[in-house]
C-alpha positions as a Python dict, from the first residue, in 0.01 Angstrom:
ca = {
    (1, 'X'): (0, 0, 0),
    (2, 'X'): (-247, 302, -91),
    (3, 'X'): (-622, 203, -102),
    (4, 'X'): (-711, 140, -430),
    (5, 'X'): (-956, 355, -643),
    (6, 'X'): (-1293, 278, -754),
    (7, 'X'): (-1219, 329, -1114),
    (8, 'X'): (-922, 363, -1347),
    (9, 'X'): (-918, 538, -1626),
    (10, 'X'): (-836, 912, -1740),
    (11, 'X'): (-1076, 1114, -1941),
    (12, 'X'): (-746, 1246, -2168),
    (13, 'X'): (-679, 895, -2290),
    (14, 'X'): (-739, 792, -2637),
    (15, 'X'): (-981, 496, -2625),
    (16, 'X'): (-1181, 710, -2324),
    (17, 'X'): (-1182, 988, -2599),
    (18, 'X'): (-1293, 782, -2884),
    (19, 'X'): (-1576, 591, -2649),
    (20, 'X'): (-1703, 966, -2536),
    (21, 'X'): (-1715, 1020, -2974),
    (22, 'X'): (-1832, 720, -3061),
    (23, 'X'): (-2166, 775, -2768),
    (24, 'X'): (-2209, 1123, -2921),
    (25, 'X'): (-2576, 1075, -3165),
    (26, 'X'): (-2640, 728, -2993),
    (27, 'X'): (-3007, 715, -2827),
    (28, 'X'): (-2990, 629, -2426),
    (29, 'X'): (-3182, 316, -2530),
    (30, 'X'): (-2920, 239, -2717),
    (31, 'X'): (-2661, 313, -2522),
    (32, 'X'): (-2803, 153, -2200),
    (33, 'X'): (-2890, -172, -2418),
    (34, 'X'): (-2534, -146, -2500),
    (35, 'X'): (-2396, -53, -2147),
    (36, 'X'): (-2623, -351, -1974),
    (37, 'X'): (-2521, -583, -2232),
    (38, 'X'): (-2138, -572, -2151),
    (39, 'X'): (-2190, -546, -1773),
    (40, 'X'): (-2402, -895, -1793),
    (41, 'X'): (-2126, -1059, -2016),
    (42, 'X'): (-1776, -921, -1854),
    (43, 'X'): (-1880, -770, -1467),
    (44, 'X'): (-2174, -978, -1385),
    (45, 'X'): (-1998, -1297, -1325),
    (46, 'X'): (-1793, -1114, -1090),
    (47, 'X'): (-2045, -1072, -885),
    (48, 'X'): (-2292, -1345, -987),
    (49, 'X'): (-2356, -1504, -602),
    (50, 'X'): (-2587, -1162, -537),
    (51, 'X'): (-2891, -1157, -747),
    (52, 'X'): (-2939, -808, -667),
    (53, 'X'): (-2741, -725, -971),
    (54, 'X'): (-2850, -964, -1239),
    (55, 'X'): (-3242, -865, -1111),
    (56, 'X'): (-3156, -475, -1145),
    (57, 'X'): (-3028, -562, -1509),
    (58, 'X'): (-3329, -736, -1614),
    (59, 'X'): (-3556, -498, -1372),
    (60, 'X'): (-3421, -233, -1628),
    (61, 'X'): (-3489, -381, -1928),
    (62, 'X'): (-3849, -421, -1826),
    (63, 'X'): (-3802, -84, -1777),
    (64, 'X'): (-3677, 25, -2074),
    (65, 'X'): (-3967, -155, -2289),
    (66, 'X'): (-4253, -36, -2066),
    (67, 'X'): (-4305, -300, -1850),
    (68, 'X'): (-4219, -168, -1531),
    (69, 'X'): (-4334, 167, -1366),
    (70, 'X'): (-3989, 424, -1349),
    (71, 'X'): (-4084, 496, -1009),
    (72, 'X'): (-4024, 101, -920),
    (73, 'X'): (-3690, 62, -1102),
    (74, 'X'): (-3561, 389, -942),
    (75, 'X'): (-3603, 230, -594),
    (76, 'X'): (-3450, -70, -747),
    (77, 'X'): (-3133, 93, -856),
    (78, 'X'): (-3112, 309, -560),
    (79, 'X'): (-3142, -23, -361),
    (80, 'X'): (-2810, -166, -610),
    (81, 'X'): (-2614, 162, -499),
    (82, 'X'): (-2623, 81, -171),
    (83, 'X'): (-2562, -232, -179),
    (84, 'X'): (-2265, -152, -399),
    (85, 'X'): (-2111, 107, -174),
    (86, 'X'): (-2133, -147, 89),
    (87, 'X'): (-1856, -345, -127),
    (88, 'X'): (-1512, -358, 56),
    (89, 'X'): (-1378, -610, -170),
    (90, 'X'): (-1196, -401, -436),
    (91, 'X'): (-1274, -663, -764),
    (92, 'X'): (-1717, -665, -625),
    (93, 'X'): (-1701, -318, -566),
    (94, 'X'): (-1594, -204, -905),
    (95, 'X'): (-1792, -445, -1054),
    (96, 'X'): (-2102, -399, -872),
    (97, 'X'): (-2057, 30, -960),
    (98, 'X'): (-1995, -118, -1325),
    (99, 'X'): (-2290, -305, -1335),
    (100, 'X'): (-2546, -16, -1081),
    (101, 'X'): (-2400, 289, -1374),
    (102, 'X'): (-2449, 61, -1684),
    (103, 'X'): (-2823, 35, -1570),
    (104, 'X'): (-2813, 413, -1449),
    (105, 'X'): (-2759, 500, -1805),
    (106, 'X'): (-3147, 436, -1877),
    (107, 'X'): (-3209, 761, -1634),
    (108, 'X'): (-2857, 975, -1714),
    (109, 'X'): (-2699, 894, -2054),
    (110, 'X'): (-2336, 981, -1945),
    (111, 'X'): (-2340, 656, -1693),
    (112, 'X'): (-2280, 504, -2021),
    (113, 'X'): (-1904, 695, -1989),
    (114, 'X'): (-1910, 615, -1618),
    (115, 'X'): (-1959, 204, -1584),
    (116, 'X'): (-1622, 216, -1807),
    (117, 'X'): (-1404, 344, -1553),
    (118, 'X'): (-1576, 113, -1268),
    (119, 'X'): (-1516, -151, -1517),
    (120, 'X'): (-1152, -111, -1602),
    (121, 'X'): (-1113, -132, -1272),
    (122, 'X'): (-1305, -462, -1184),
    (123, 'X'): (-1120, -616, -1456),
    (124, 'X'): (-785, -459, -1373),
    (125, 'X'): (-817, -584, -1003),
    (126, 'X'): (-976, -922, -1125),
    (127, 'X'): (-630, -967, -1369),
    (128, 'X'): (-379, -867, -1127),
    (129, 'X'): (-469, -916, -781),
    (130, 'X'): (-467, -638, -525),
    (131, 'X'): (-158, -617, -498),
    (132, 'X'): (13, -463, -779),
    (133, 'X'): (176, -153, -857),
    (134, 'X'): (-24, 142, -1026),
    (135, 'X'): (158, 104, -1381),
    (136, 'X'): (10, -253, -1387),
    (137, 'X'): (-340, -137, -1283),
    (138, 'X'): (-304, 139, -1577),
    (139, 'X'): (-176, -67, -1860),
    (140, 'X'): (-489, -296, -1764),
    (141, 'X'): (-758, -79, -1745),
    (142, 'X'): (-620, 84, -2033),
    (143, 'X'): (-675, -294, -2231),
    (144, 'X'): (-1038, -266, -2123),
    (145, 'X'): (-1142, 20, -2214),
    (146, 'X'): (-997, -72, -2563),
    (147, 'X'): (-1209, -371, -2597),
    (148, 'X'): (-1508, -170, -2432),
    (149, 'X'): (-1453, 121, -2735),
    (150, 'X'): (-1430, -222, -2941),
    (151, 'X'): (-1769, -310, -2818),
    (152, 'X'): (-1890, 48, -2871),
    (153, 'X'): (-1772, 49, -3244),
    (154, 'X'): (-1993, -255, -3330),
    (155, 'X'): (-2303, -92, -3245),
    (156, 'X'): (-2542, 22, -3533),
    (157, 'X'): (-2709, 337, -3535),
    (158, 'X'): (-3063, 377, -3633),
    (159, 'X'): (-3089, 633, -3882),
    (160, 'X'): (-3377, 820, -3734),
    (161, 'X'): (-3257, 787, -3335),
    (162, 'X'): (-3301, 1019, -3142),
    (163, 'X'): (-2959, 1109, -2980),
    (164, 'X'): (-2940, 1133, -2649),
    (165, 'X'): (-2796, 1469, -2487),
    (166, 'X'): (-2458, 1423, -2339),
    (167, 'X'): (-2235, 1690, -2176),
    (168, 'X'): (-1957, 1605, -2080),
    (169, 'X'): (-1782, 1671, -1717),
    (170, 'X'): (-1483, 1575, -1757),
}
């Protein structure tokens, strides 16, 4: 069996189209609030015996309202990305990236694109096993991203937010 990828997901696909839309005039605080807040409820249990990742979430939202020095969290997530590449299990390593980019977004919007892909993989994995065929993987990840563009829809806009810049690389 090939070694499995670290995300799923194609940037040509419809829902990965309409979540890169739907981020377009969104604020980073907004779209990190967003991004941690479906990491903690769908990835985090996936990975909930290392506290590394649910202190990195709430390290970043101290973050985000002040109440903890950038220069701290940075060595904080830098810690998390290590940790994560350390992953060998397929399901924690996704999940782990999922959950290290959601909080990334605070410092480079476009994670908030990024902890999708590691996501629909976690959950993908998670679903199937490890040892399914790619057309399985696909049609999964392609069911998460729907219900993370889902997600996306239900957030609110502040008429006066500042947008955050997003270019695309993709």
């Amino acid at each position: 069996m090939a070694k499995l990828r670290k995300t799923l997901g194609s940037p040509t696909e419809p829902a990965v189209i309409s979540l890169m839309e739907g981020m377009e005039g969104k604020s980073k605080e907004t779209l990190t609030t967003w991004a941690m807040a479906y990491v903690t409820e769908k990835y985090l249990p996936l990975v909930a015996e290392t506290p590394l990742f649910a202190e990195l979430l709430e390290k970043t939202k101290d973050c985000i309202t002040g109440n903890l020095p950038l220069k701290e969290w940075k060595g904080l997530l830098a810690e998390a990305r290590k940790a994560s590449a350390a992953e060998k299990e397929p399901v924690r390593e996704a999940a782990t990236r999922a959950v290290v980019t959601a909080c990334g977004t605070w410092q480079t919007p476009t994670n908030a694109l990024g902890f999708c892909f590691y996501g629909a993989a976690a959950m993908a994995y998670h679903q199937a096993g490890t040892a399914e065929i790619k057309e399985t993987y696909d049609m999964l990840a392609t069911k998460e991203l729907e219900q993370i563009l889902a997600s996306l829809k239900q957030i609110k806009t502040a008429p006066d937010e500042q947008a955050a810049r997003l270019q695309w690389n993709c």
